[in-house]
C-alpha positions as CSV (number, residue, x, y, z in Angstrom):
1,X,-78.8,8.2,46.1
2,X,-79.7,5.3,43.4
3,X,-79.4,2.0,45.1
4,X,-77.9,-1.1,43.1
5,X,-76.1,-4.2,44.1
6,X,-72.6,-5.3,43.3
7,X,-73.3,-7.4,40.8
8,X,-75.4,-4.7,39.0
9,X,-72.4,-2.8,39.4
10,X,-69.8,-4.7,37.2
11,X,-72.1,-6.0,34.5
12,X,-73.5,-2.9,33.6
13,X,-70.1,-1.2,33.4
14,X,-69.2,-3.6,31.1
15,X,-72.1,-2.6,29.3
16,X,-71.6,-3.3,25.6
17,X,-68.7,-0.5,24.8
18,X,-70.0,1.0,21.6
19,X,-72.9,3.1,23.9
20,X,-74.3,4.7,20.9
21,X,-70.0,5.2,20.3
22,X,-67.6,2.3,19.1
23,X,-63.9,1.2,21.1
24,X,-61.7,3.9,21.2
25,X,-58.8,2.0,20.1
26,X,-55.2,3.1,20.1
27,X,-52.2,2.6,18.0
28,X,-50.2,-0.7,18.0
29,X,-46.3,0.8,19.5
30,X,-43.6,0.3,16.9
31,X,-41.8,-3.8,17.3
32,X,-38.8,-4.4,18.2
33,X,-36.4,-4.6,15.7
34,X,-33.9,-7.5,16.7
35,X,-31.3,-6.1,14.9
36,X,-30.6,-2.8,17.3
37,X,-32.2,-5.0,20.4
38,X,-29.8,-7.7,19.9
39,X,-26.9,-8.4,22.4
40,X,-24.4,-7.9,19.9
41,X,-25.7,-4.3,19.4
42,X,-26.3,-3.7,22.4
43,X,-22.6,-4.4,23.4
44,X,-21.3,-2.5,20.9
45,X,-23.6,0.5,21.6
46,X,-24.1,0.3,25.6
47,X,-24.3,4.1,26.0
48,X,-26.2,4.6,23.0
49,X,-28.6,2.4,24.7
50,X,-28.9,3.9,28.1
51,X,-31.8,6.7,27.7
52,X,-34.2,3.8,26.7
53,X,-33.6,3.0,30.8
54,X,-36.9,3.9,33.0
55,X,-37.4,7.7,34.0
56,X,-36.5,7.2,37.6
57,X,-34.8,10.3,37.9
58,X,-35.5,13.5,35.9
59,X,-31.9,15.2,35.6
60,X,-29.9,11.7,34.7
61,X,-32.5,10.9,32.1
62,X,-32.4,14.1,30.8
63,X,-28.5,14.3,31.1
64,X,-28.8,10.5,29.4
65,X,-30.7,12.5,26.6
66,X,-28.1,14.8,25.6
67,X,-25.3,12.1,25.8
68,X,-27.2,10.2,23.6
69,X,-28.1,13.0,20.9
70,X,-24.3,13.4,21.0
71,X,-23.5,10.0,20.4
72,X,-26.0,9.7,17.8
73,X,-24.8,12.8,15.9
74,X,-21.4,10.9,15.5
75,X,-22.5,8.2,14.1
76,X,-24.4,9.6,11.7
77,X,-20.8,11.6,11.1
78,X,-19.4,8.5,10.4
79,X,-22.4,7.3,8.1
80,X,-24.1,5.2,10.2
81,X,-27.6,4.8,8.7
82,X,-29.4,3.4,11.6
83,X,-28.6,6.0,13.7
84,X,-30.4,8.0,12.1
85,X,-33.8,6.1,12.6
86,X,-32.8,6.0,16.5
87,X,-32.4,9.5,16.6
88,X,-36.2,10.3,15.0
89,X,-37.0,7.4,17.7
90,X,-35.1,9.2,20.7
91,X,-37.4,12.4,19.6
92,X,-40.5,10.2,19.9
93,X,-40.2,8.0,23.1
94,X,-39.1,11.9,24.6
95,X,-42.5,13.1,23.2
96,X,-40.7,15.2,20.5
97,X,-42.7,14.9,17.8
98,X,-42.2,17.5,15.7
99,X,-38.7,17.1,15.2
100,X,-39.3,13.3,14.8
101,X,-41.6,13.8,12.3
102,X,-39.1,15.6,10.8
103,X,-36.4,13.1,11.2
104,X,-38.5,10.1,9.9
105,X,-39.8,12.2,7.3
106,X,-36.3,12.5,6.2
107,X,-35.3,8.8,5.8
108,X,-38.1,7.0,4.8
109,X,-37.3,5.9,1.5
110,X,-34.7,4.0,3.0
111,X,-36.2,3.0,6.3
112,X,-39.3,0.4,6.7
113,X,-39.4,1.8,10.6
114,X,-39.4,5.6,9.8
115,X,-42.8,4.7,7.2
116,X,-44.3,2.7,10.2
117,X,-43.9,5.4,12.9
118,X,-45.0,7.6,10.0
119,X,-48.2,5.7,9.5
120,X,-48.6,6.3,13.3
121,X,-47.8,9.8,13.8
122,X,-50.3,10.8,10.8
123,X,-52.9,9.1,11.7
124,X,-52.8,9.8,15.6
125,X,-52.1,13.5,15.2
126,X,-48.3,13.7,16.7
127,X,-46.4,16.3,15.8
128,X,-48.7,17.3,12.7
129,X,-52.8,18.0,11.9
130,X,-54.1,14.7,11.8
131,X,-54.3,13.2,8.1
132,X,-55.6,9.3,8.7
133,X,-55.4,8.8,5.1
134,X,-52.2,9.3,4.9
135,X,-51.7,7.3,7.7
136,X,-53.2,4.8,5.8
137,X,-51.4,5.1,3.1
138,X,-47.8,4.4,5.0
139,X,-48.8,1.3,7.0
140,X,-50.6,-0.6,3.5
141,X,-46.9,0.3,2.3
142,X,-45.4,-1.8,5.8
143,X,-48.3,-4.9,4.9
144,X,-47.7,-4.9,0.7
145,X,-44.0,-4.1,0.9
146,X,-41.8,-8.0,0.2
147,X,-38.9,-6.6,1.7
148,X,-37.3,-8.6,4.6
149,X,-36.5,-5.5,6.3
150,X,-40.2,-5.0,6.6
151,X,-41.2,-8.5,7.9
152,X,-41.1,-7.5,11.6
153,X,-43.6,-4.2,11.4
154,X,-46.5,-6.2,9.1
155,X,-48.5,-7.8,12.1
156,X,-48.6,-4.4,13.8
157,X,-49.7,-3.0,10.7
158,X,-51.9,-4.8,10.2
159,X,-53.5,-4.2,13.4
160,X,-53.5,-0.4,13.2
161,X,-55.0,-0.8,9.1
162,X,-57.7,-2.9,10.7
163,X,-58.0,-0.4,13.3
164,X,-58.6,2.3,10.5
165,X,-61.4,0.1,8.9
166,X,-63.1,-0.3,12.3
167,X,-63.3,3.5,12.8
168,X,-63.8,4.1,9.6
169,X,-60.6,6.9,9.4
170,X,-58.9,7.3,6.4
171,X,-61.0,4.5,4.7
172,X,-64.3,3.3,4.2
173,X,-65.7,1.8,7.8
174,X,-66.1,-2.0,7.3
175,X,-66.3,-4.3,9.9
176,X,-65.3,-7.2,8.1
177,X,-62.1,-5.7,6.8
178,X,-60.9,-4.4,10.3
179,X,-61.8,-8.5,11.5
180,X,-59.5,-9.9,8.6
181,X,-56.8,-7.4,8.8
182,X,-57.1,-8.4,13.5
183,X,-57.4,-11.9,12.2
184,X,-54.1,-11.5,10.1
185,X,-52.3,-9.5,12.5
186,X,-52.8,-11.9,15.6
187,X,-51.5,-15.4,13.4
188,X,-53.5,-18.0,15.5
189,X,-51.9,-16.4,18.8
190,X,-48.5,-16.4,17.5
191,X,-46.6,-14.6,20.5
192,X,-44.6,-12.9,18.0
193,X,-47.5,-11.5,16.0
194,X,-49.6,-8.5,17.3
195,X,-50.5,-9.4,20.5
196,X,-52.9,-6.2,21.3
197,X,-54.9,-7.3,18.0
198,X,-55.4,-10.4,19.4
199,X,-56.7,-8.9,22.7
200,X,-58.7,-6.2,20.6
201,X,-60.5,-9.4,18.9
202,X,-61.6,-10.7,22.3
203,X,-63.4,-7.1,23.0
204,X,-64.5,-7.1,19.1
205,X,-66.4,-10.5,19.6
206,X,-67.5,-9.8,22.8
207,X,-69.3,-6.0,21.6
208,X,-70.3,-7.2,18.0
209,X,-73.8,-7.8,17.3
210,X,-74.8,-10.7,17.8
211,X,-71.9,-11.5,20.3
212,X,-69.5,-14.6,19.9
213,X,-68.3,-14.7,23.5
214,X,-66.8,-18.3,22.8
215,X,-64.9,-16.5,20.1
216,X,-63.9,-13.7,22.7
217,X,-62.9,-15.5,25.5
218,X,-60.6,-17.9,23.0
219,X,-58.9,-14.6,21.7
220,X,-58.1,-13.0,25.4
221,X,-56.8,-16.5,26.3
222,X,-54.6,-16.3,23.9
223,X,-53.2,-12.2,24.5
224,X,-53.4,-13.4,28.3
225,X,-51.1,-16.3,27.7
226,X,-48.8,-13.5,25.5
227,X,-48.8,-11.3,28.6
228,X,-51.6,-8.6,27.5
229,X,-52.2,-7.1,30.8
230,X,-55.8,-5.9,29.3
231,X,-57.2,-9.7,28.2
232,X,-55.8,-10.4,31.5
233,X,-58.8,-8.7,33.7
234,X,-60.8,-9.6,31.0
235,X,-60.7,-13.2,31.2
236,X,-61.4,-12.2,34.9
237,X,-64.9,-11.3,34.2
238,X,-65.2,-13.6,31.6
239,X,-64.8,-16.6,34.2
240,X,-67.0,-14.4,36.8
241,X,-70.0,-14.2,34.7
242,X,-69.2,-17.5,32.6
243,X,-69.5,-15.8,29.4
244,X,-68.3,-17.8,26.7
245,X,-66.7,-20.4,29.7
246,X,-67.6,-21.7,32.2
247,X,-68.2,-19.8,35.0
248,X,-65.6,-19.9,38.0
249,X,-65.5,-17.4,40.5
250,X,-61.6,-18.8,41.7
251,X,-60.6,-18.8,38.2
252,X,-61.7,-15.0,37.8
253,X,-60.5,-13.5,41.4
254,X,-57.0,-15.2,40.3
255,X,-56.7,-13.2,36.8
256,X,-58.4,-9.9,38.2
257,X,-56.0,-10.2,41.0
258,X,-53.1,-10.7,39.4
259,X,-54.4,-8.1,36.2
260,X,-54.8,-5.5,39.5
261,X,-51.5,-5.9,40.7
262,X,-49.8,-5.2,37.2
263,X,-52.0,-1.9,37.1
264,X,-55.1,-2.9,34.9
265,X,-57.5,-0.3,36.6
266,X,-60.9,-2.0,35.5
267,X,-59.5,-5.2,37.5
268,X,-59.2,-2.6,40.3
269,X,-62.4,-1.2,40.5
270,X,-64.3,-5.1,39.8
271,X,-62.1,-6.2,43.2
272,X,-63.6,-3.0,44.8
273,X,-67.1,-3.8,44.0
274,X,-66.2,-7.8,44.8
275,X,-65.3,-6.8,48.5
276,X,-68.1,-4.4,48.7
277,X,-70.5,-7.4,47.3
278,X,-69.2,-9.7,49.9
279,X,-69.2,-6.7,53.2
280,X,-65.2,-7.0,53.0
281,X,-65.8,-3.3,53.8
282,X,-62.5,-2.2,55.5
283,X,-60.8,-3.2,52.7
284,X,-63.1,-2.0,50.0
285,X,-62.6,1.6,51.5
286,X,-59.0,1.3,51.5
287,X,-58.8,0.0,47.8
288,X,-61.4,1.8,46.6
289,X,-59.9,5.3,47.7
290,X,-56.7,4.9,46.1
291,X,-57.9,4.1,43.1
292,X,-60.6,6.8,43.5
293,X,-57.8,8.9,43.9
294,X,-55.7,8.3,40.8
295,X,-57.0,11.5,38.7
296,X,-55.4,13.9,41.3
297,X,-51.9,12.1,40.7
298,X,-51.7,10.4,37.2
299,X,-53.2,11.6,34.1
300,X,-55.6,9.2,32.0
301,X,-53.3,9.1,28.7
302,X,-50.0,8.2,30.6
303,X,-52.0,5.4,33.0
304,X,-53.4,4.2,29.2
305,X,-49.6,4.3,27.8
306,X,-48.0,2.8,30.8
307,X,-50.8,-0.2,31.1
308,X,-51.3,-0.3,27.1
309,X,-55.0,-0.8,28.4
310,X,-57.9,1.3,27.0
311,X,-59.0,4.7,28.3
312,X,-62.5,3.5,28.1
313,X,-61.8,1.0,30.7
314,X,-59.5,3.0,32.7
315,X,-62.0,5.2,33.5
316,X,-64.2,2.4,34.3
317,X,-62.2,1.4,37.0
318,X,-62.0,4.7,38.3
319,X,-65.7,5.2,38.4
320,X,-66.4,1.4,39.8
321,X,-63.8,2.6,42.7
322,X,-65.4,6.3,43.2
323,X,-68.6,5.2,43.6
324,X,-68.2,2.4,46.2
325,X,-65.9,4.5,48.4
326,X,-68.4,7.0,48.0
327,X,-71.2,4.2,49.0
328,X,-69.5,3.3,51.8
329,X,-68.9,6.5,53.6
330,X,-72.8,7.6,53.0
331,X,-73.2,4.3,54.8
332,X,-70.5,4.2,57.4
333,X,-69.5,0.6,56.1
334,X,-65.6,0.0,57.1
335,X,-65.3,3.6,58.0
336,X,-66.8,5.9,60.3
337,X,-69.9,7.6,58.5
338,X,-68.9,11.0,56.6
339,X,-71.7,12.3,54.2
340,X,-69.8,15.0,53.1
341,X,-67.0,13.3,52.0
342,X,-69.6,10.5,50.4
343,X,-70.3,14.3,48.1
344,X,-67.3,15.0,47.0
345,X,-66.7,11.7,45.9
346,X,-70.1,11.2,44.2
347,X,-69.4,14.3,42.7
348,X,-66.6,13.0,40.8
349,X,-66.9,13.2,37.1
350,X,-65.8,9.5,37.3
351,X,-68.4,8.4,39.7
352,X,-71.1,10.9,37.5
353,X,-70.5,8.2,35.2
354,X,-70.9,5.1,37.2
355,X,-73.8,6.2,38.4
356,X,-75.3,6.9,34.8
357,X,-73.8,3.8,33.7
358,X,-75.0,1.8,36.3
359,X,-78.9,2.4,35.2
360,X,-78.6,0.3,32.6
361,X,-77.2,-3.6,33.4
362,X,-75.8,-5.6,30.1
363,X,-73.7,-8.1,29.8
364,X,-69.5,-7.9,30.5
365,X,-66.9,-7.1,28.4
C-alpha cells in the first residue's frame, strides 16, 4: 500500500479542481418568489402549501400530492394565474419533468418563473434532450427583461449565464464573462443576491491560474456569513493551510466542524484525516466508516441536492473517509487489525481515487 501522511492527504485532494477537467458546476434552484411565500398567501392557501413540507413519510406526501393537484386544478377553474406556475412547480420539486416542462412551456409568455425554470430544465437536460443554447437563450431573457416581476430571478440568472460561459455550453467559453456575470450575480455579498455564485467565486479564485486566494477566501466569507454550507468547509481549510488568511488551526476545526455537522461531506472526510493525523484513532474509524459507508445508502445526486454542495467534493469526502478507515484496519489503529476488510475498502471506487489523487500534493481548495 502507498504510504502518505495526513497532511498530504487533504492538500492534495484539494488539488486544483480542473485536473485536466474544469468545476462541475450545477444550476442555481429557482428564488423564492415573496409573493406565493408570503404570510398572507400562505394563510390564504395553507393546504395548497402543504406538499412543499419534508418527505418524512411516503404515503402522506404522496396523498399531500394529489390533494394538492386537486386544489390546484380549481383554481386554475376559477382563473387563478399563479396556480398555474405552482402546478408546473409541484411537477418539478416531485421530479416530474416532463409534464412540467410541459406546463411551463405553456405559460411562459406570461410568467417570468416558468422562462427561469425553463432556462434550467433546457440546459440541464430535465424532462427534454439537453439544448444549452436554448437554455441560454431563456435566462439572458430573466437578466435583459425590465419587468418588476422579473427582479427576483436576475441574480440567479445571472449565476447560471456565467455558469454557461465558464463551461463554455450554449455560448462561447470565456472566463472573463462567466467572472462578470458571478461578480454581478453575488452584489458585494448582498444576502439576497445569488449566494452559490458568491461561493462559486471563492472556488473560481482559488483554481484560476494564477490563484487569488485573498480574493477566494473574501468571497467564501461572504457565502459563509449567507449560510452556504459549501464556503463553510471551505473557509475550514482555508484557515488550516492559511491560504489567502492567516492560518489558524482553531478557526478551521470550528467551520469544518460545524460544515460536518450540517452534512458537507468534504468537511467529513478533512476531520477523518485530522483525527488520523493526530492518532485520535478510535474515533477516526468510527467517523471514517460511516462516511465510507454513504454510497450503499444515499446516492451522490440527492447528497449533492440535499447539501447544494458539489459532487466533485462529495466524493472527495467519501474517498478521504474510505481510505483512512481502510488505513486503519491494515494497521490495527483504533480497531483490531482486519486486512481483509482494509480490501474491500481500498477497493472502493472512492478510495481508487484517493489513492490516485493522493500522488500528487497541491494546494487546497
Amino acid at each position: 500500500m502507498c504510504s502518505i501522511t495526513a497532511t498530504e492527504g487533504s492538500k492534495s485532494l484539494n488539488k486544483n479542481t480542473h485536473c485536466g477537467n474544469r468545476m462541475k458546476l450545477t444550476s442555481e434552484k429557482l428564488p423564492k418568489n415573496t409573493f406565493y411565500t408570503s404570510s398572507h398567501y400562505a394563510a390564504n392557501n395553507p393546504k395548497l402549501l402543504q406538499w412543499r413540507k419534508e418527505k418524512t413519510d411516503h404515503y402522506n406526501h404522496a396523498n399531500l400530492v394529489d390533494k394538492a393537484l386537486e386544489l390546484l386544478k380549481e383554481r386554475i377553474r376559477r382563473g387563478d394565474s399563479l396556480a398555474y406556475f405552482l402546478r408546473g412547480q409541484l411537477y418539478f420539486e416531485e421530479g416530474w419533468y416532463e409534464e412540467a416542462l410541459e406546463q411551463f412551456e405553456e405559460i411562459k409568455e406570461k410568467d417570468h418563473q416558468a422562462i427561469y425554470q425553463l432556462g434550467v430544465m433546457y440546459y440541464d437536460g430535465l424532462g427534454t434532450t439537453t439544448d444549452s443554447e436554448k437554455g441560454v437563450e431563456y435566462m439572458k431573457k430573466i437578466v435583459d427583461s425590465p419587468c418588476p416581476k422579473a427582479r427576483h430571478l436576475k441574480f440567479a440568472a445571472a449565476y447560471n449565464l456565467g455558469r454557461a460561459y465558464y463551461e463554455g455550453n450554449g455560448v462561447k467559453r470565456s472566463d472573463e464573462e462567466a467572472e462578470r456575470l458571478w461578480l454581478f450575480a453575488a452584489d458585494h455579498g448582498n444576502p439576497k443576491a445569488s449566494v452559490k455564485a458568491q461561493s462559486i467565486l471563492g472556488l473560481y479564485y482559488s483554481t484560476k491560474e494564477p490563484k487569488e486566494l485573498e480574493k477566494a477566501f473574501f468571497w467564501h466569507s461572504e457565502a459563509c456569513g449567507n449560510g452556504n454550507l459549501e464556503s463553510q468547509g471551505a473557509l475550514g481549510l482555508m484557515y488550516f493551510y492559511g491560504q489567502g488568511t492567516r492560518q489558524d488551526t482553531e478557526a478551521a476545526l470550528q467551520c469544518l466542524r460545524a460544515a460536518a455537522a450540517r452534512g458537507n461531506v468534504y468537511a467529513q472526510g478533512i476531520l477523518v484525516e485530522y483525527y488520523y493525523k493526530m492518532k485520535f484513532f478510535t474515533k477516526c474509524v468510527t467517523f471514517s466508516k460511516r462516511i465510507a459507508d454513504y454510497d450503499e445508502v444515499h446516492d451522490l445526486p440527492t447528497i449533492a441536492q440535499v447539501t447544494d454542495c458539489l459532487p466533485e467534493f462529495i466524493v472527495r469526502g467519501m474517498a478521504l473517509a474510505a481510505f483512512y478507515h481502510a488505513r486503519c484496519l491494515q494497521l490495527g489503529l483504533g480497531v483490531a487489525k482486519d486486512e481483509a476488510r482494509a480490501g474491500s475498502y481500498y477497493s472502493k471506487p472512492r478510495a481508487q481515487t484517493a489513492r490516485r489523487i493522493l500522488k500528487h500534493p497541491l494546494s487546497a481548495y
